[in-house]
N, C-alpha and C positions, 0 to 999 in steps of 0.2 A: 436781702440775701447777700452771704459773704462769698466771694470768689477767690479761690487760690491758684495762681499760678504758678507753676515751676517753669523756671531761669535755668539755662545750662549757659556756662563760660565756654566756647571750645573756639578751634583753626576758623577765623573769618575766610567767608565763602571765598573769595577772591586770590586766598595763598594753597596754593600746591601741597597737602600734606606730603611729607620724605621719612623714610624709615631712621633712626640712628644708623651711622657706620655698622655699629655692634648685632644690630639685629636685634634690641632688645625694645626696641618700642619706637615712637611716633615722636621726630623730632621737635620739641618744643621753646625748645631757645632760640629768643630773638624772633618770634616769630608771631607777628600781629592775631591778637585774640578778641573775638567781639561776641554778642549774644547769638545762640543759636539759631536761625532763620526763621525754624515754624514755631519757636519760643515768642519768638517776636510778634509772632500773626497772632497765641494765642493773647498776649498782653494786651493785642489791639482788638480785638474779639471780646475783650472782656470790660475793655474800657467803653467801647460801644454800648454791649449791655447796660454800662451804668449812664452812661447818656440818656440810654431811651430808657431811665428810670427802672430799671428793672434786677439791678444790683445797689448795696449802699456801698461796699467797700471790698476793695481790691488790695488782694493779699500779695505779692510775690514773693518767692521762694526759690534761693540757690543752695546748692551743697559743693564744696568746694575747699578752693584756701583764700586765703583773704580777700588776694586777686577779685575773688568773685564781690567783693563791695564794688565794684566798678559795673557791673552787669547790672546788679538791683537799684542801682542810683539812675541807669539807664531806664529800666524799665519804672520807675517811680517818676522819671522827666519824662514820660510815655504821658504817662496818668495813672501807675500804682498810688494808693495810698501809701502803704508804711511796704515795709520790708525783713524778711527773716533769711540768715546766713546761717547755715550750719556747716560751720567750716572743719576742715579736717585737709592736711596733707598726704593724706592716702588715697591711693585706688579705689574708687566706690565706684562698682559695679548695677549693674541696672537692678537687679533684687534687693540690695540695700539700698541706693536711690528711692524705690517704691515701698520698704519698710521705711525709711526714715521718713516721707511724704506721707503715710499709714499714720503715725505719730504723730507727727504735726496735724496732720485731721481729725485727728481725736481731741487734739487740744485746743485747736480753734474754729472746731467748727463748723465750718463751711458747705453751703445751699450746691457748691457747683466746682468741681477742678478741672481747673483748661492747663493743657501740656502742648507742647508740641508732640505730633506722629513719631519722630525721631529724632536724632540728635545726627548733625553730619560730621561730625569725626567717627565715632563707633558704628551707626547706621544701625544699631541695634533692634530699634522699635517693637520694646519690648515693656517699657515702665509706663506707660499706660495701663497696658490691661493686665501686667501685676499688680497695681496699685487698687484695679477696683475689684482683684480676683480677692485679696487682702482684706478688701473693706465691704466686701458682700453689695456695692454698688452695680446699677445702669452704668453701662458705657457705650460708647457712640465715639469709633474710632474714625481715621480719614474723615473730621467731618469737612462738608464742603459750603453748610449751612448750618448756621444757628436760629432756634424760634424757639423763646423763653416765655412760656405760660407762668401760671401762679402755681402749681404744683406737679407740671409737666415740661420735659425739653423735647424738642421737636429737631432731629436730625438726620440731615440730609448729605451721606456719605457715597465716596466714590469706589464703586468696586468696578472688576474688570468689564462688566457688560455693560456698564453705565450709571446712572446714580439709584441709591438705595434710600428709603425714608424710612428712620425708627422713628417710635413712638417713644421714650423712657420717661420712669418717674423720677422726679429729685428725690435725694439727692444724686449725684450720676457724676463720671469722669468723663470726661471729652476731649481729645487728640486733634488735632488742627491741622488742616491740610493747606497745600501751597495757596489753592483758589479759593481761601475761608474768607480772605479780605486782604487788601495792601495796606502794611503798618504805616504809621504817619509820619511825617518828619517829624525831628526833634529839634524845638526852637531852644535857644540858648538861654533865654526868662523860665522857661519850664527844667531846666538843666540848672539854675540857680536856684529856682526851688526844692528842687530833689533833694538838697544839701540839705537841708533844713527838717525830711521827714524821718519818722523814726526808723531805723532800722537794728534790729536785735541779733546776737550772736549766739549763737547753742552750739553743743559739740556732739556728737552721735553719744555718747557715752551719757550726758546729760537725758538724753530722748530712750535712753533704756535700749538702744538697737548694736548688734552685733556686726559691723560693716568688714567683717573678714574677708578677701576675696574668694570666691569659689571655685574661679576659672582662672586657666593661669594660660601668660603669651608663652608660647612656644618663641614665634618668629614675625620677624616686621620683615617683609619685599617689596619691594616695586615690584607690581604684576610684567608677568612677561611678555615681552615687545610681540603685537600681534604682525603676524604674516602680511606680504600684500599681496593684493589680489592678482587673478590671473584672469584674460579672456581666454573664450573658448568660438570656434568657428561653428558652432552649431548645437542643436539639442540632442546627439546622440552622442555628442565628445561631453556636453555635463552631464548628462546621465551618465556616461563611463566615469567620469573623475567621482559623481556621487556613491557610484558604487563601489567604486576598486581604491579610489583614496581617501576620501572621508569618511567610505563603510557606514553611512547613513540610510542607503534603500538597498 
């Protein structure tokens, strides 16, 4: 079985995303960019698979601008096999994201596609289950367990009352949650190798897809500075503030 993974380039978790001055988007200059978090669990979720003999080759997949060769050389020093860039300097929104990833599975293939849940810059969490709405696929979002039969996935997802088990049949997309697994470290011989694997360039317009955006920003802010708390001498003074100033009960 072939596994595809999609790579997103975005704000590494540890920098503070800031609005531009202008209000017109998410300040990105100079400012440290690494692989998406739960991009990274699914990489390592997939690379397990192929451990325990149950994948031969591991896909990864970014859409981006060049930049993004640096993401797939990462996730190929992980344990991808090869690698596919479809690069583009435009805005590509999560419906083209899951059309251009529609396309690429049409053309190569693939038993199994692992995503991260979301992506933490846009926080969207939405190209998942466009991607398998697209492709008439099983999916198995939040998973928080993988168990790969021979013509079955077995997953075990977290919803708010606690955990859920589907049953799906391959082929199926699957979304990868915080506690799916801890990605590996990356030794610096596995980082020498990555250089060496193949990685291919396509451009949306090659892949036949229309990545026009649909949505458009109005406005980038910083959210607004929350209030501080107050005490209260008793449970008939919050009950009063619950009603008369929060207008809650």
């Amino acid at each position: 079985m072939k596994i595809l993974v999609a790579v997103k380039r975005a704000i590494d978790y540890n920098v503070k995303a800031r609005p531009k001055s202008d209000g017109s988007g998410v300040e990105l200059a100079n400012v440290k960019m690494s692989m998406n978090p739960f991009d990274e669990i699914a990489i390592e979720e997939a690379i397990r698979l192929q451990e325990a003999g149950k994948a031969q080759e591991i896909l990864a997949v970014s859409i981006g601008s060049a930049q993004c060769q640096e993401t797939l050389r990462t996730a190929m020093a992980m344990g991808a096999d090869r690698g596919i860039l479809v690069q583009t300097d435009e805005e590509v929104q999560p419906l083209a994201v899951a059309k251009l990833l529609q396309a690429l599975v049409n053309k190569e293939q693939p038993g199994l596609v692992i995503l991260g849940k979301q992506a933490i810059d846009d926080d969207s969490n939405q190209t998942g289950q466009m991607l398998a709405g697209l492709l008439g696929w099983a999916q198995g979002t939040f998973a928080a367990k993988l168990d790969v039969q021979s013509e079955t996935l077995e997953v075990k997802r977290e919803v708010d009352g606690g955990l859920q088990t589907l049953s799906l049949k391959l082929p199926a997309v699957v979304t990868a949650d915080l506690r799916l697994n801890e990605p590996r470290y990356v030794k610096l011989p596995n980082i020498m190798k990555a250089k060496k694997k193949p990685l291919d360039i396509v451009t949306p317009s090659e892949l036949g897809v229309d990545i026009s955006p649909r949505l458009k920003l109005v406005k980038a802010a910083e959210p607004a500075a929350r209030a501080g708390g107050v005490k209260v001498a008793d449970v008939q003074e919050l009950v009063a503030k619950l009603r008369n100033e929060a207008k809650v009960i």
